[in-house]
TORTOR-859619 format. One record per residue: x, y, z of N, C-alpha, C in turn; residue in three letters. Coordinates in pm, whole numbers, plus 50000, padded with zeros to 5 digits. Layout:
// TORTOR-859619
XYZXYZXYZALA/...
***
This chain:
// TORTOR-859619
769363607570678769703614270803769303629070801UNK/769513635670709769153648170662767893649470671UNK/766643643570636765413639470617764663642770765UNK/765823628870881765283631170944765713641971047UNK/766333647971052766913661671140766103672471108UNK/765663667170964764913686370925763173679370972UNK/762853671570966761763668671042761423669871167UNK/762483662571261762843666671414762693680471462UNK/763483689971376763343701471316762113711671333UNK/761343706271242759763710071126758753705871301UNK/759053695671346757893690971445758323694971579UNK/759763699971630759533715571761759003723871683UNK/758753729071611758443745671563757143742071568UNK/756463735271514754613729971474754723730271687UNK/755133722671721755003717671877754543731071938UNK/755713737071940755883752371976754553759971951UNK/754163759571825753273772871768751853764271802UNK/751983753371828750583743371898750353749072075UNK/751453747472104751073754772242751373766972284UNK/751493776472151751153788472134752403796372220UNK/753343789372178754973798772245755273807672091UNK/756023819072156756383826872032757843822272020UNK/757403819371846758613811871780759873822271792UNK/759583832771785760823846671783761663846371881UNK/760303843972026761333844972181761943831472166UNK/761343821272172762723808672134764073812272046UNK/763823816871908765003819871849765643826371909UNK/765953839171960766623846572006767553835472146UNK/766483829972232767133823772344767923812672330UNK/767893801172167768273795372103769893801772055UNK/769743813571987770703816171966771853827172062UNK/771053824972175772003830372288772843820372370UNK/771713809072331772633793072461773203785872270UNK/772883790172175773983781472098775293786772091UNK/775603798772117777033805572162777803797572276UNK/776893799372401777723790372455777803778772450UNK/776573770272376777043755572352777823748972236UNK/778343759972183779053760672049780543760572108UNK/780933769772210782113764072306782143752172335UNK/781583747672414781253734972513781513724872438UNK/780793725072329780483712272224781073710772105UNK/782353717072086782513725771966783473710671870UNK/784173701571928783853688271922782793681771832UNK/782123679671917781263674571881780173683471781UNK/780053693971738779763702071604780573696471510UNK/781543700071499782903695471459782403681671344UNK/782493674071457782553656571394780773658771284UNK/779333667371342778333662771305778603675171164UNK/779473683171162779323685371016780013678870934UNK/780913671971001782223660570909781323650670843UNK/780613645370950779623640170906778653638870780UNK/778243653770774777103653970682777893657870542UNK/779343658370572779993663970427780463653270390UNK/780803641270491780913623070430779803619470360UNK/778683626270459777493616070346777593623370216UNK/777723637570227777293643570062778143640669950UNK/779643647469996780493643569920780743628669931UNK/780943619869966781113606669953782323600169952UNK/783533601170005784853600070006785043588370016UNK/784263584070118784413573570183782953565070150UNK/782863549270094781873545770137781623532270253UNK/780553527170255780713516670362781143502570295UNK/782373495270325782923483170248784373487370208UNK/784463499770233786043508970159786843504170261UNK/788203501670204789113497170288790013512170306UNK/790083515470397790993528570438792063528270518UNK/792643535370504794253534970641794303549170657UNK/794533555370802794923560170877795773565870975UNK/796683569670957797613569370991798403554771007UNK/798213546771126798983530671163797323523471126UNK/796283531771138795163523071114794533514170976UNK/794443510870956794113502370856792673496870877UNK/791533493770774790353483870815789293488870692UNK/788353479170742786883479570674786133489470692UNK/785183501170616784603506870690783383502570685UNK/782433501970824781163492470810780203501770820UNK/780363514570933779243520170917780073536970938UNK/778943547970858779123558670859778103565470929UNK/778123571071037777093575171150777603595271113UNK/776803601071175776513612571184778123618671267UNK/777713613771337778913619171459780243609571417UNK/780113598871434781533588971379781353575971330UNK/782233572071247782633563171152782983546771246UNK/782733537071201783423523871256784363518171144UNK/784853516871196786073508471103786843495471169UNK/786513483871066786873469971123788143463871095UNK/789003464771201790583460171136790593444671106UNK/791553443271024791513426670990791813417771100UNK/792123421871190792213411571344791133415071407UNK/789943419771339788693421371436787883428771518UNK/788793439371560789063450371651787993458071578UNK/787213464871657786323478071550786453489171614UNK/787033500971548787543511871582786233523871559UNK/786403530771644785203541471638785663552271644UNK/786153560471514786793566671488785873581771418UNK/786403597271486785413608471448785423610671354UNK/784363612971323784063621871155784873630671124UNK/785473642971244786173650771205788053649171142UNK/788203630471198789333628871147789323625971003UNK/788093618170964788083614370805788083624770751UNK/787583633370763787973648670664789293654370719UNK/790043660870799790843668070855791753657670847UNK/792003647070806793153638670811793753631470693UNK/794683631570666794973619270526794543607470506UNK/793683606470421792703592670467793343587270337UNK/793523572770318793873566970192792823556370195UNK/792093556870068791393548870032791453539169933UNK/792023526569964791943517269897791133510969770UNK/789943514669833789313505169715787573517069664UNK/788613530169668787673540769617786653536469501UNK/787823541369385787253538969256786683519469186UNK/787703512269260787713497269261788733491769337UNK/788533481369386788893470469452790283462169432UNK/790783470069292791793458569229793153461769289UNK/794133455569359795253453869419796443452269339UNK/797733457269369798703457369321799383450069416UNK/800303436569367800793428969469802463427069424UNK/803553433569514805213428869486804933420969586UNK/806013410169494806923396269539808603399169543UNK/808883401369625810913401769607810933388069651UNK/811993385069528812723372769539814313375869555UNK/815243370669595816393369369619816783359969567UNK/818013354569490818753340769429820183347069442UNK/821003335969392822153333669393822863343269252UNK/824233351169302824613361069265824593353269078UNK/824813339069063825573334068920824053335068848UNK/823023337568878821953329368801821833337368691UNK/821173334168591821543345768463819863355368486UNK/820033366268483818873373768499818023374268413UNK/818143371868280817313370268129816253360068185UNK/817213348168245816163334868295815663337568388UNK/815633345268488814913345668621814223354268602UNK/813933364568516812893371068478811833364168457UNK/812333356168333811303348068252810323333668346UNK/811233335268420810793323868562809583326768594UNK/810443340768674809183346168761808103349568670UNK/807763355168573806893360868455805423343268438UNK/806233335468430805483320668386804873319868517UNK/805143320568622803923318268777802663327968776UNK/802633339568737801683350168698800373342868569UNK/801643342968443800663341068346799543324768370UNK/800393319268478799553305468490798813303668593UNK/798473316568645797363319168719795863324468692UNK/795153320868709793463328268706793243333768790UNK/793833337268853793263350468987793903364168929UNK/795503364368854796113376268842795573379768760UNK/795393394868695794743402068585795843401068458UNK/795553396968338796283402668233796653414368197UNK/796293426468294795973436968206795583443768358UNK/796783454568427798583460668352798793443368379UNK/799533443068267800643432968257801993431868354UNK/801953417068391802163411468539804243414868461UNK/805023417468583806303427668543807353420768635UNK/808733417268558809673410868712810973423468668UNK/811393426968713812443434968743813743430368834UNK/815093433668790816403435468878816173447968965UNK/815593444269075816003456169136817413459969245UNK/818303452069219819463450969276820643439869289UNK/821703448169240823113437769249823843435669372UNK/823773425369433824933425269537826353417069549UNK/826833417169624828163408469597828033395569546UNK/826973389769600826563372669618825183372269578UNK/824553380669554822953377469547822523387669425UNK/821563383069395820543393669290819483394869335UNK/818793401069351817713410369451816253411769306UNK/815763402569308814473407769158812593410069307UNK/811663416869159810813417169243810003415969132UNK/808573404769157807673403969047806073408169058UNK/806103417668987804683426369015803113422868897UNK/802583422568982800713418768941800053423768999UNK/798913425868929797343427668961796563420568989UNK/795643419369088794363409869121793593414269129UNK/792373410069081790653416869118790113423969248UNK/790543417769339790023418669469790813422569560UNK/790733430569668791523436869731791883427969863UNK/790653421469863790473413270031791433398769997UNK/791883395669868792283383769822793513383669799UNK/794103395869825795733398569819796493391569907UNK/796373390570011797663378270127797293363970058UNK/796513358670041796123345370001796623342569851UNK/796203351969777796943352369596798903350469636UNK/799093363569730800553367669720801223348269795UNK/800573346169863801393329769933800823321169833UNK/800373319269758800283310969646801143312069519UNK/801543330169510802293332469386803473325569438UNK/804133329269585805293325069649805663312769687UNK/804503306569701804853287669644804903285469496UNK/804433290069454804683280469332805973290469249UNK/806373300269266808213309369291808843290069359UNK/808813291769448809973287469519809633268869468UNK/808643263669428808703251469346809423253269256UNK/809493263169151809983266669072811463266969041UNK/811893275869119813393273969180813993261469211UNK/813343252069300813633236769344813883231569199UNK/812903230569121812833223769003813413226268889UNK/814193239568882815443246668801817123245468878UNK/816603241269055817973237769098818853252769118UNK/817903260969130818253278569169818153280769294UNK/819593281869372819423283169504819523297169494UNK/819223298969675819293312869754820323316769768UNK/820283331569785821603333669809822713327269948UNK/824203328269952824973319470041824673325070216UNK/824643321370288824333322170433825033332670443UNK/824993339870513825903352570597826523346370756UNK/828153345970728828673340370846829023353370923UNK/828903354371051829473365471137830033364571213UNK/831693371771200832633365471282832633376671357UNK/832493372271557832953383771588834403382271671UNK/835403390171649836823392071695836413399671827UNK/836873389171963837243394272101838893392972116UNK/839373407572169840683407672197840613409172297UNK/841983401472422841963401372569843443409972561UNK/843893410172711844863421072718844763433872760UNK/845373441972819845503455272842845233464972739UNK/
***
């Protein structure tokens, strides 16, 4: 892109000095209407240097999964002036250059692609936690999609009256393969449970008290 702007560039000035205009009186009149089109457009300057500091520095590339404030998506193409970005329902957002720099951009799959995926499980307040660790821990290691390595982790993360609150954490290769891995880890969790006879925690009844009378 650079290449071709300074060419575009290189071939008014040759144009110019071919039909024998003085390059000086252009500059000067150039830089009298870029004042005011530097108001006008100042926007759109804006986004085309955002631009050229995406392509150099490289923050972002095309295939990076990024979020945006509520936005989330693919990025497919990086244009001069603005960025497209493809949300997972399809939608393609055309979003300015000047927000990818000037904004908190989180980039997913910068350095690599590999995903961090929690599972919270909930069970019944009696179950012994030593074993439901070790539960959850055996659905991970008997998978070929999760990574060995950080090593797949189940945790108590909470006591309640009636329930125990755990959550079991892994790695996967691929970033795009995370909803599909995570409902597979969570069937074969809840086979699991069936087949140990480990229920959920007890229903929540809600009584509500109406009083009549004055």
């Amino acid at each position: 892109m650079v290449v071709r702007y300074v060419l575009l560039a290189a071939g008014l000035v040759l144009s110019l000095l071919t039909l024998g205009i003085d390059v000086s009186k252009v500059t000067l009149l150039a830089g009298a209407l870029s004042v005011g089109i530097g108001f006008g457009l100042q926007n759109i300057v804006n986004n085309f240097f955002s631009g050229l500091i995406l392509l150099f520095e490289r923050p972002i590339h095309q295939g990076d999964v990024v979020e945006i404030g509520k936005l989330r998506g693919t990025v497919t193409k990086i244009g001069i002036r603005s960025s497209l970005i493809k949300t997972s329902e399809g939608a393609e957002v055309i979003v300015p250059n000047a927000d990818l720099i000037s904004k908190e951009v989180v980039n997913w799959t910068l350095s690599d692609r590999r995903r961090r995926i929690e599972i919270p499980v909930t069970v019944n307040r009696y179950v012994s936690e030593e074993v439901m660790m070790a539960l959850l821990l055996e659905v991970p290691h008997e998978s070929d999609e999760v990574l060995a390595e950080p090593l797949p982790e189940a945790i108590l993360r909470e006591t309640n009256a009636d329930s125990l609150d755990f959550q079991l954490t892994c790695w996967i290769q691929r970033y795009e393969d995370q909803r599909r891995i995570t409902s597979q880890l969570r069937i074969a969790i809840n086979h699991r449970l069936a087949d140990r006879g480990i229920a959920g925690p007890p229903p929540i009844t809600e009584v509500e008290v109406i009083r009549h009378g004055v």
